[in-house]
N, CA, C and O atoms as CSV, one atom per row, in Angstrom:
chain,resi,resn,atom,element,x,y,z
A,1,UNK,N,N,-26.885,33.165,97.118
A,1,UNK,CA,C,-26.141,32.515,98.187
A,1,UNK,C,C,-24.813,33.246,98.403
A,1,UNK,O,O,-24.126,33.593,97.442
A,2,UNK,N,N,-24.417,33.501,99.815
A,2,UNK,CA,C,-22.996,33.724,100.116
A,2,UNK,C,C,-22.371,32.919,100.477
A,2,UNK,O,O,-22.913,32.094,101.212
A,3,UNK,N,N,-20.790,32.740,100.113
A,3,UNK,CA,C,-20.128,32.049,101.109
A,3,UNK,C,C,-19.759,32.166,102.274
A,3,UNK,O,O,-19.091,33.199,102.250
A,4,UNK,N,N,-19.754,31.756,103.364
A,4,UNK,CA,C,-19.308,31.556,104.467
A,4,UNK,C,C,-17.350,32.256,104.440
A,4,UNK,O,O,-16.566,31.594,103.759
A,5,UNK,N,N,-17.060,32.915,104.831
A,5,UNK,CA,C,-15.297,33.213,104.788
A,5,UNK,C,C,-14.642,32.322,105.328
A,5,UNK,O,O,-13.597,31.931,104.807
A,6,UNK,N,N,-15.036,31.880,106.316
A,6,UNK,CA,C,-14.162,31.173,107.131
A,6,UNK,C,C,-14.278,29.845,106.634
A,6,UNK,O,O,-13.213,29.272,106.408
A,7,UNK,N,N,-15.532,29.114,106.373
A,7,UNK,CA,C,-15.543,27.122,106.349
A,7,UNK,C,C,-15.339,27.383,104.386
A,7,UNK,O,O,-14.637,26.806,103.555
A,8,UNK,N,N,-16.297,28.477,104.293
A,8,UNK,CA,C,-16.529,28.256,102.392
A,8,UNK,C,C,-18.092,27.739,102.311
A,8,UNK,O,O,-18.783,28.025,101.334
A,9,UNK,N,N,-18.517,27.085,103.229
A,9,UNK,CA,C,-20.181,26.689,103.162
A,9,UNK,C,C,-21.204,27.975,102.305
A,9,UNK,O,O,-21.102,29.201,102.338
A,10,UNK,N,N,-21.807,27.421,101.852
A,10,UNK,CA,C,-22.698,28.466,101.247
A,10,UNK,C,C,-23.934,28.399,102.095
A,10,UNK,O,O,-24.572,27.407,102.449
A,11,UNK,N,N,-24.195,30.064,102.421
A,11,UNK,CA,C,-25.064,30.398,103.329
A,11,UNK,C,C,-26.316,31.175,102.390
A,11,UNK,O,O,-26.209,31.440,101.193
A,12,UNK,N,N,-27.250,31.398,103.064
A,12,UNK,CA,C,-28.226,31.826,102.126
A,12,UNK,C,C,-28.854,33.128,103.160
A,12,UNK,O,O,-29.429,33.042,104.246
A,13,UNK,N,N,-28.456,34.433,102.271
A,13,UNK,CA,C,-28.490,35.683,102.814
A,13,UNK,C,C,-29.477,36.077,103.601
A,13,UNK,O,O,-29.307,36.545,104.727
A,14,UNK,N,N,-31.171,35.812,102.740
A,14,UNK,CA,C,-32.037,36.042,103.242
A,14,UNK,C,C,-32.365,35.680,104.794
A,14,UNK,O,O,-33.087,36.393,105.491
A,15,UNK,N,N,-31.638,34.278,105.327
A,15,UNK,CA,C,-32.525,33.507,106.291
A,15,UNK,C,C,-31.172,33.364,107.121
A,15,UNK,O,O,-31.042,32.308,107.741
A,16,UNK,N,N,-30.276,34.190,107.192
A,16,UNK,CA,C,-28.969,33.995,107.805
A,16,UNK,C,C,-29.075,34.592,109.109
A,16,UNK,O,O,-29.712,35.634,109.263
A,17,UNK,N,N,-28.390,33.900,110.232
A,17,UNK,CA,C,-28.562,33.818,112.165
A,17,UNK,C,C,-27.979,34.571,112.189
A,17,UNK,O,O,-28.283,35.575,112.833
A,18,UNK,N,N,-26.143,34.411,111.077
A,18,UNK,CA,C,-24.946,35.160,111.693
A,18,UNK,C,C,-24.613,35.665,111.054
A,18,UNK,O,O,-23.983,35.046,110.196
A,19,UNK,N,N,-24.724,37.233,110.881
A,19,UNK,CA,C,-24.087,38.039,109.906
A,19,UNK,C,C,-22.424,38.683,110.555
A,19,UNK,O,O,-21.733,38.061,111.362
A,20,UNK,N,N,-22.079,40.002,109.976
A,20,UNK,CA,C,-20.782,40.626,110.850
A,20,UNK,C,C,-20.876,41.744,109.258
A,20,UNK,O,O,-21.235,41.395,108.133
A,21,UNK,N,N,-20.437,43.042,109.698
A,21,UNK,CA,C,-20.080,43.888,109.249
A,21,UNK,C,C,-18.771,44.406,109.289
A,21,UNK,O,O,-18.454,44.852,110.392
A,22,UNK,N,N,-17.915,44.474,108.395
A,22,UNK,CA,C,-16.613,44.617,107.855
A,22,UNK,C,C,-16.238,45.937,106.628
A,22,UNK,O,O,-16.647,46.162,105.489
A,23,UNK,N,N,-15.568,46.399,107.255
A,23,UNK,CA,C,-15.592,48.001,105.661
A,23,UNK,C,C,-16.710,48.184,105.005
A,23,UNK,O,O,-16.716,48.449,103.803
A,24,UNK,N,N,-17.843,48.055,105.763
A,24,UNK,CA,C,-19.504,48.233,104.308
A,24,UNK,C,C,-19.993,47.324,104.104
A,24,UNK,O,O,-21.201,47.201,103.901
A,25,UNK,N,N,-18.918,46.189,104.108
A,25,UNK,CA,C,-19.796,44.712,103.112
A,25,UNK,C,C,-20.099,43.657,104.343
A,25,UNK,O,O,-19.246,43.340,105.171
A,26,UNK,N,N,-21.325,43.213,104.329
A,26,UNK,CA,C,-22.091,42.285,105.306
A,26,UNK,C,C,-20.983,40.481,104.354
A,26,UNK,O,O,-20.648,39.999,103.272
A,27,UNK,N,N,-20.929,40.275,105.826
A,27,UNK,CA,C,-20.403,38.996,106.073
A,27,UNK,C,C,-21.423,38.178,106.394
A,27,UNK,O,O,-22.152,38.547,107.315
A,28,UNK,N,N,-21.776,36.587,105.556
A,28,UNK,CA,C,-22.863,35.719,106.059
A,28,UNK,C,C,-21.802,34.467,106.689
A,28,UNK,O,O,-20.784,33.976,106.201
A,29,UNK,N,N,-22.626,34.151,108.181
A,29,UNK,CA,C,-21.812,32.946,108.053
A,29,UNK,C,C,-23.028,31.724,108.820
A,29,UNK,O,O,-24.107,32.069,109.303
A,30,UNK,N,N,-22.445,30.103,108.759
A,30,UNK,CA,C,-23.104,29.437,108.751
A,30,UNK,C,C,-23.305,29.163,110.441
A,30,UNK,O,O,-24.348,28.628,110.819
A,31,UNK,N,N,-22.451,29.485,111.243
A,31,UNK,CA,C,-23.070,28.994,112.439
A,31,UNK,C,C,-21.987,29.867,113.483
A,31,UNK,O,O,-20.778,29.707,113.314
A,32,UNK,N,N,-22.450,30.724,114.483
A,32,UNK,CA,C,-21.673,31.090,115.725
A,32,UNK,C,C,-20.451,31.136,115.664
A,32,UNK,O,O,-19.861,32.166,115.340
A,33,UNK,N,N,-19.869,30.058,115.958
A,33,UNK,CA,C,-18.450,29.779,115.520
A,33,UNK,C,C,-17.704,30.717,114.753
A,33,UNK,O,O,-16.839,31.529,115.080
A,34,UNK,N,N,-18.390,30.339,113.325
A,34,UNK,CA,C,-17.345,30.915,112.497
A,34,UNK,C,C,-17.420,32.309,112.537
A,34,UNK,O,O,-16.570,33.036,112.023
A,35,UNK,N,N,-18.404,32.701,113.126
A,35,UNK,CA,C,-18.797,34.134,113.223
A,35,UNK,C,C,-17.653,34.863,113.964
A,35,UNK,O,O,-16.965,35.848,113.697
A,36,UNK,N,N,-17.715,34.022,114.965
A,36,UNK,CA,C,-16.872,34.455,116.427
A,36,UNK,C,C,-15.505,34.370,115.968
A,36,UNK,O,O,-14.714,35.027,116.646
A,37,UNK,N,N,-14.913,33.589,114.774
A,37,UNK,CA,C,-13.565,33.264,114.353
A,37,UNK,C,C,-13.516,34.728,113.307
A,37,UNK,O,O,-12.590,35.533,113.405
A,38,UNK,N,N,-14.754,34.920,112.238
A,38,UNK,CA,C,-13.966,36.017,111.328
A,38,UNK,C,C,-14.035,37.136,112.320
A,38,UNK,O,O,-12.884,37.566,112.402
A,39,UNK,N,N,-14.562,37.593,112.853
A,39,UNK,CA,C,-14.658,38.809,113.955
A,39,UNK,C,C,-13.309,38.815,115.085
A,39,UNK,O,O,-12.797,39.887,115.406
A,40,UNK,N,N,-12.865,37.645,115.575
A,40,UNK,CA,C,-11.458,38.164,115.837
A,40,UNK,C,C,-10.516,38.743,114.817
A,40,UNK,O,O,-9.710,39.666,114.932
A,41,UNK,N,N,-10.718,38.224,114.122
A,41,UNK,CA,C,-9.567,38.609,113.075
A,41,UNK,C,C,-10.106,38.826,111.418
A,41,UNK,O,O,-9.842,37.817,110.764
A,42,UNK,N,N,-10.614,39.621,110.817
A,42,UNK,CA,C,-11.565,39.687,109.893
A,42,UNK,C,C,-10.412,40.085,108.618
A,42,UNK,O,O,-10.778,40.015,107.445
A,43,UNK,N,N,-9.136,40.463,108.944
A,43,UNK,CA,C,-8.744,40.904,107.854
A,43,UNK,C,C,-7.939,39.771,107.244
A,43,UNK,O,O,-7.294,39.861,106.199
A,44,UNK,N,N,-8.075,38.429,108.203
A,44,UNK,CA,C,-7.419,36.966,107.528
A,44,UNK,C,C,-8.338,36.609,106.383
A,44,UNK,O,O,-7.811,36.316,105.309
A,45,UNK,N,N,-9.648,36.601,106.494
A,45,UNK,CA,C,-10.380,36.211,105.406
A,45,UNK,C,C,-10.933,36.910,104.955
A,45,UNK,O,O,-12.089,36.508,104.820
A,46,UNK,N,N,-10.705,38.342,104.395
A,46,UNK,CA,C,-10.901,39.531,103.704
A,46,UNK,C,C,-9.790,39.524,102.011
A,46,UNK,O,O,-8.577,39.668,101.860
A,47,UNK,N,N,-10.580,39.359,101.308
A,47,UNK,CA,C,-9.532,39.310,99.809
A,47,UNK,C,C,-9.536,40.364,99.850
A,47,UNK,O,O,-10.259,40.979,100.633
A,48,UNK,N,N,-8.519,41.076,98.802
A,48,UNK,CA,C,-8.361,42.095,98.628
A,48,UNK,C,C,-9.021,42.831,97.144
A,48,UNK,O,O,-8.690,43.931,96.701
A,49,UNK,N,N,-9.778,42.124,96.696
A,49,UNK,CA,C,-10.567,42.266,95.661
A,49,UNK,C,C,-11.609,43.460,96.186
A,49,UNK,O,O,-12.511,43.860,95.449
């Protein structure tokens, strides 16, 4: 399971609608929305880990 960046929901990679690509690493998220929220601005919910 991934988390979601934006809500924290845990999404499940395999069967995921909304992905987003960021520096290499695939972003899962749970619905449109939040998709459309980390993609304006992706480096708000990007750790630095």
């Amino acid at each position: 399971m991934a988390k979601d960046p934006n809500c924290n929901m845990n999404v499940e990679e395999k069967t995921a609608e909304y992905k987003s690509e960021h520096m290499g690493k695939t972003y899962y998220f749970c619905c449109q929305s939040c998709k459309a929220t980390f993609d304006k601005s992706p480096m708000k919910y990007v750790s630095s880990h």
